[in-house]
Structures are given as C-alpha cells and as structure tokens.
Backbone as a ProteinNet text record, in pm:
[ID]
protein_1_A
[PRIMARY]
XXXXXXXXXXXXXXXXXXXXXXXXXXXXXXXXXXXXXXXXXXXXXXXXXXXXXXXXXXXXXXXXXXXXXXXXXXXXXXXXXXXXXXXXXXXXXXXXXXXXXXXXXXXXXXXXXXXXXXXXXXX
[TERTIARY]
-399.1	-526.1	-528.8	-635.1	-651.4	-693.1	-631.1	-679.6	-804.9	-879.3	-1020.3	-983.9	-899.8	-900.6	-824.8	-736.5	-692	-790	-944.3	-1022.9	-1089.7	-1147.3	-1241.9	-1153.4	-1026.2	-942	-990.3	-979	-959.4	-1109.8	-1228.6	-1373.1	-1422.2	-1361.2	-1344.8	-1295.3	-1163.6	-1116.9	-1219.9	-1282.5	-1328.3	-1466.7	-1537.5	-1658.6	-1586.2	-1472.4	-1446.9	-1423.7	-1403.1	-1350.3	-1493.1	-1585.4	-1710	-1817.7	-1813.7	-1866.4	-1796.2	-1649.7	-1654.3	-1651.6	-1693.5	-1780.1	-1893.8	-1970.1	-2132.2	-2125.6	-2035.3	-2063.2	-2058	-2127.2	-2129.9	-2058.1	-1979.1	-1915.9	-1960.5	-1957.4	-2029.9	-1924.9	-1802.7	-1742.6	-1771.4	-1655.2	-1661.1	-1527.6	-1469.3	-1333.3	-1381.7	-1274.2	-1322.6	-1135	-1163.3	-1058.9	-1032	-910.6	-922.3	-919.5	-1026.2	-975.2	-949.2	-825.9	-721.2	-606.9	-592.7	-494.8	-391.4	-210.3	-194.6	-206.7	-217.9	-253	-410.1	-515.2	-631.6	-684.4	-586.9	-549	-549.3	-399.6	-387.5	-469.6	-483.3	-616.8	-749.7	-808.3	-883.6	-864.6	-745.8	-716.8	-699	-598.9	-600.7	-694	-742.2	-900.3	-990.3	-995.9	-1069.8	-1026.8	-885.3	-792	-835.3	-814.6	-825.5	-967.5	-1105.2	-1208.5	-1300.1	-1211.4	-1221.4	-1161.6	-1040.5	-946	-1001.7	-1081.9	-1136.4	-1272.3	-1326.4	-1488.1	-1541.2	-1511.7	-1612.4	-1759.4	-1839.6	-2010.2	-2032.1	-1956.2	-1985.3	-1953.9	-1992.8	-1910.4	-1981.7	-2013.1	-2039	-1916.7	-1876.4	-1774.6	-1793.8	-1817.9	-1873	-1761.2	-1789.6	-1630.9	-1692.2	-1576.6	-1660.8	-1534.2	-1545.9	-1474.4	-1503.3	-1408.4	-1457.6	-1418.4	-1374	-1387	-1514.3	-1582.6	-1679.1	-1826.7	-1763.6	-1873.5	-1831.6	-1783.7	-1700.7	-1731.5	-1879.3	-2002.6	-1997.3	-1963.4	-1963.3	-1820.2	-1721.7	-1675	-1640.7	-1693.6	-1715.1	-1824.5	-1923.3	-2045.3	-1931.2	-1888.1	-1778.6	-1707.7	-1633.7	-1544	-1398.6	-1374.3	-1296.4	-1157.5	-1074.2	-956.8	-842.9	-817.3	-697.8	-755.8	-662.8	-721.6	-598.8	-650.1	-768.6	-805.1	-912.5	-999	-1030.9	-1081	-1140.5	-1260.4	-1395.6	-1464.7	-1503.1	-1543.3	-1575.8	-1674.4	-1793.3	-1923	-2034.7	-2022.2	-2062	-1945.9	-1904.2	-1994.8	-1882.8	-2003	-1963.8	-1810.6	-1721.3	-1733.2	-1689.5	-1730.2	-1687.6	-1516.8	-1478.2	-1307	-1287.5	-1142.9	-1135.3	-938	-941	-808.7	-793.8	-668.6	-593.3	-440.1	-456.9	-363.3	-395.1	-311.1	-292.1	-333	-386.1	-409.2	-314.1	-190.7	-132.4	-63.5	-92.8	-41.4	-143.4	-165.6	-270.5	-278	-174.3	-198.7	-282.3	-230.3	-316.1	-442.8	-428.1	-581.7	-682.7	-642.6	-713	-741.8	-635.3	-677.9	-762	-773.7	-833	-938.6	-1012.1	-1148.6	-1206.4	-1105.9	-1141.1	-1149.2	-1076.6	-1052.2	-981.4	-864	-748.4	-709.4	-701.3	-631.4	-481.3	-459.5	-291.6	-210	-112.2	-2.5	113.8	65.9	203.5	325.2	412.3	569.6	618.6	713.1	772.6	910.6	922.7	1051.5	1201.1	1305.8	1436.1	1423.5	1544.2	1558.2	1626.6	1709.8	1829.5	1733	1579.5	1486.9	1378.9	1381.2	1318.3	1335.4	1303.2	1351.4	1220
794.7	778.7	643.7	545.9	447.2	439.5	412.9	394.7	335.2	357.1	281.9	148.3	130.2	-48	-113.5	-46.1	-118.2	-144.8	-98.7	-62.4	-182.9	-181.7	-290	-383.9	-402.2	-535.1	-612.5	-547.8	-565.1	-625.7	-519.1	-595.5	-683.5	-739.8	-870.7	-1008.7	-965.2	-1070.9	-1076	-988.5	-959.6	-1055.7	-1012.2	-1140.6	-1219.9	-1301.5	-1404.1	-1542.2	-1433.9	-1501.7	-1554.2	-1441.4	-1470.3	-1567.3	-1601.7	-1689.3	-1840.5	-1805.9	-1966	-2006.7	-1903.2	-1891.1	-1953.9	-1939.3	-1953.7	-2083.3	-2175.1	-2277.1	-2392.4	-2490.4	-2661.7	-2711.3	-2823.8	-2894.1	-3073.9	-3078.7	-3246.8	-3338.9	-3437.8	-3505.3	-3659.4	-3712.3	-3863.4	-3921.4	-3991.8	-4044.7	-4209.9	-4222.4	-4384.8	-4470.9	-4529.6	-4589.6	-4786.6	-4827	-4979.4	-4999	-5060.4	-5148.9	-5021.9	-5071.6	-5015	-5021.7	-5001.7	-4983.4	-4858.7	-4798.9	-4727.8	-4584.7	-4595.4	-4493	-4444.6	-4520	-4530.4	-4451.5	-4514.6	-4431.3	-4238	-4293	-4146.3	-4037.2	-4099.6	-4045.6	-3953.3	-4026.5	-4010.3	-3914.3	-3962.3	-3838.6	-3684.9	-3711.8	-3575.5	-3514.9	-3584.3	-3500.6	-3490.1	-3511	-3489.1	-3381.6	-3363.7	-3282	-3102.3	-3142.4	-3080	-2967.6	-3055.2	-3022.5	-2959	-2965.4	-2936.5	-2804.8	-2741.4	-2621.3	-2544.2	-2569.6	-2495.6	-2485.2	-2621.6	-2589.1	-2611.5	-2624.5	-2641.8	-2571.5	-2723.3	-2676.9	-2655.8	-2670.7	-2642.4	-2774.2	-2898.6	-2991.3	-3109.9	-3207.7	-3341.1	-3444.7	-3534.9	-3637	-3785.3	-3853.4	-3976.2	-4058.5	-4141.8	-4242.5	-4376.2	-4424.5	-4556.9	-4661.9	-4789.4	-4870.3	-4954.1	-4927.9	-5034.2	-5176.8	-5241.5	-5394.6	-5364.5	-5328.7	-5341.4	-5331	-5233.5	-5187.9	-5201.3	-5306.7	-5250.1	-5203.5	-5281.6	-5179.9	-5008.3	-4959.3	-4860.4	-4766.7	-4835.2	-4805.8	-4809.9	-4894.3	-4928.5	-4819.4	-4794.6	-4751.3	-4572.2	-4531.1	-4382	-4378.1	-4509.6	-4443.1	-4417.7	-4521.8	-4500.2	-4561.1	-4538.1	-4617.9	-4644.8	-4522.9	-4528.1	-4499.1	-4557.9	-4556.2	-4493.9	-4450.5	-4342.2	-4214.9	-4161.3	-4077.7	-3994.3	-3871	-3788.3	-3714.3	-3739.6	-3672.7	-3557.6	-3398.5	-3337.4	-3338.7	-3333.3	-3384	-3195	-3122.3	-3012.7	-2901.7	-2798.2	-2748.1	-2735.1	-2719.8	-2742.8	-2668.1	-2687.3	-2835	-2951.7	-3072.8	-3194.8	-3194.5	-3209.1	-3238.4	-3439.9	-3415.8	-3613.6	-3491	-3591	-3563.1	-3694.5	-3755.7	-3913.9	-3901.2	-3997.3	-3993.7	-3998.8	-3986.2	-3972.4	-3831.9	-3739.3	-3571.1	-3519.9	-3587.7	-3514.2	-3353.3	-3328	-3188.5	-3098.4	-3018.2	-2950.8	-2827.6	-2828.8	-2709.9	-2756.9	-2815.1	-2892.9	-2940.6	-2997.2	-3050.8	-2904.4	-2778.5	-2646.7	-2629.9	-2594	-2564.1	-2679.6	-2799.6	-2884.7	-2858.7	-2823.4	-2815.6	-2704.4	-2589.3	-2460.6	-2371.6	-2399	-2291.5	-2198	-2274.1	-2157.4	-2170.1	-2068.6	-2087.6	-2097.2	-2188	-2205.9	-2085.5	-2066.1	-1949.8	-2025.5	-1975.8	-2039.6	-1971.5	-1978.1	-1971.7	-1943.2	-1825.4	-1826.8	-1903.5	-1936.5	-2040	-1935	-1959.6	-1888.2	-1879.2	-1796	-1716.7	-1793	-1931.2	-2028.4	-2107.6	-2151.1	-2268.1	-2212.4	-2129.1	-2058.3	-2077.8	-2114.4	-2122.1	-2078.6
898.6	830.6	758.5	791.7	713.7	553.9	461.8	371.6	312.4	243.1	195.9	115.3	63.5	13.9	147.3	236.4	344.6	463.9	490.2	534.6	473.1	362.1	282.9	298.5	297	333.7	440.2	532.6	699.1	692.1	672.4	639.3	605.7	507.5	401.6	506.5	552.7	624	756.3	790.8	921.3	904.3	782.9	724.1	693.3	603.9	608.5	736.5	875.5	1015.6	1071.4	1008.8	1114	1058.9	889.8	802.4	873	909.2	955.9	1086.8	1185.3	1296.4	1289.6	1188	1192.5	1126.8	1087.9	1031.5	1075	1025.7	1148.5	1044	1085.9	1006.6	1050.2	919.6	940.3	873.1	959.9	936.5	960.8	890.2	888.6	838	994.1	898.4	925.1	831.4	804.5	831.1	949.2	975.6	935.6	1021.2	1044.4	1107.8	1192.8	1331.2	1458.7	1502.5	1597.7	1562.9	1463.4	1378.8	1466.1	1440.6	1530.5	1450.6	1346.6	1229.8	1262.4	1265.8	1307.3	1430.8	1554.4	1675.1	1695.9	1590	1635.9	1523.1	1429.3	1322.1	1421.7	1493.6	1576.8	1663.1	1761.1	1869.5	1809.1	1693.9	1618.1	1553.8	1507.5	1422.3	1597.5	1659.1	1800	1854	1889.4	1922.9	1856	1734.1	1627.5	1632.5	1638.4	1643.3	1758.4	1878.8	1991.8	2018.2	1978.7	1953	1857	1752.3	1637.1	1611.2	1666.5	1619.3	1738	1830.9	1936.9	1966.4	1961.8	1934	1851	1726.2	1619.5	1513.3	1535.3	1430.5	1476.9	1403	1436.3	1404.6	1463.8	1410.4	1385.2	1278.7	1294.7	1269.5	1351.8	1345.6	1261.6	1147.3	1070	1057.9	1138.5	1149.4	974.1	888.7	789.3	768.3	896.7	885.4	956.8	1032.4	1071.2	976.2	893.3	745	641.4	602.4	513.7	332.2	291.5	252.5	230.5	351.5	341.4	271.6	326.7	254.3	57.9	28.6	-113.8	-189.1	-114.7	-177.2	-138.1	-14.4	-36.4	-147.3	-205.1	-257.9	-161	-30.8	4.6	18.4	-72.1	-125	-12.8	36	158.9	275.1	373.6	540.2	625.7	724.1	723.7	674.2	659.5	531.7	633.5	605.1	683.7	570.9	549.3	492.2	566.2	500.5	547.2	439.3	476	436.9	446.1	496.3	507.5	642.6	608.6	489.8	304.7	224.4	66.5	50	-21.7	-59	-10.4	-29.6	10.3	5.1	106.5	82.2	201.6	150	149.5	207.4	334	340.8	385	379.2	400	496.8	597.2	640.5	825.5	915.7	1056.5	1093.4	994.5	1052.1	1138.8	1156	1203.6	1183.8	1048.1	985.2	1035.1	1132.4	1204.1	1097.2	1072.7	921	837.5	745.3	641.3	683.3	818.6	825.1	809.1	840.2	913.5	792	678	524.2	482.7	485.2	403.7	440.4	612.9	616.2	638	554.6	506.7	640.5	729.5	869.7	837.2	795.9	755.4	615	522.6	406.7	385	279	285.7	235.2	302.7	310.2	220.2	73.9	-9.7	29	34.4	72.1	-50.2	-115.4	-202.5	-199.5	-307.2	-333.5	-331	-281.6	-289.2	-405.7	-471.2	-610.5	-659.1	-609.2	-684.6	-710.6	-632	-710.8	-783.3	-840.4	-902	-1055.1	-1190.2	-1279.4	-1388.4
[MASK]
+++++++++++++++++++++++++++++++++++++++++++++++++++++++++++++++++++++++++++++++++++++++++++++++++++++++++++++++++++++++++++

C-alpha cells in the first residue's frame, strides 16, 4: 500500500518534471572571437540544448569583439557567459559549460544533489 505523503511526493515531482517540459528557454552566451574556450563553449551549450530542450529554447550567440557595447551595457565581466534570460530567474553561468551537471542545475533542469561530507570532514 502506498502511503499518502509518498503519493503527494511522487505528484509533486511528477508536476515539477512537466513544469519544465512546458518551458522555452531564452539564452545568450557571450563569447571571444574563436577563441578555443569560445569553441567549445558553444558546441557544449548546443550539445547540451539539443539532449534537454529540444524545440524548446532559443540560443543567441554574441561575439563581443564584434559588439563589444554589448557587452558593457550586460554587465559582462568574464568570457564566456551563458545568460539564461527566460525562464525567471535570470542565471549567468561562466566558463567552457563543460560541467553538463552544473550547466543542467544552473538552467534549472535538474536540481543539485548535495553530497554529504564523510564524518572525518565534518566538524
């Protein structure tokens, strides 16, 4: 017999899976050049968005020697940036995206699975 809070559990997670089903995601990373950081920035957030959101996501690519305007008026300090611009809230992840984890939590696909610490680093 299933229990009733293990029941409303399962429900909960079951709307939480399908809320980020229904959602578009509106990105923007902001690279340099052809940079090889830049590169693989790209392939991975592509990679990335193709395995998880497919049909569901816009990706705008922003060369900032090309704009570089734009980047000033973002707010964008390190290269390359990945804005996720919708849906709320705004998150800023930095770096090559290569952490397919982190990238999934940062743009709220998957939530992060803290890890408890052994009992000797524990204090």
């Amino acid at each position: 017999m299933v229990r009733k809070k293990d029941q409303d559990a399962g429900n909960a997670l079951e709307k939480a899976l399908q809320d980020t089903r229904d959602k578009h995601y509106l990105l923007r990373l902001y690279v340099t050049g052809t940079s090889p950081r830049s590169i693989r920035a790209i392939g991975n957030i592509k990679k990335i968005c193709e395995e998880n959101l497919k049909g569901r996501y816009e990706l705008e690519i922003i060369d900032v020697y090309q704009q570089p305007d734009i980047a000033t008026d973002k707010m964008i300090i390190a290269l390359p940036t990945l804005v996720k611009e919708l849906p709320q809230p705004l998150r800023r992840l930095i770096g090559d995206l290569s952490n397919k984890k982190q990238v999934l939590a940062g743009l709220d696909i998957i939530h992060k699975v803290r890890t408890p610490k052994p009992h000797s680093e524990q204090k």
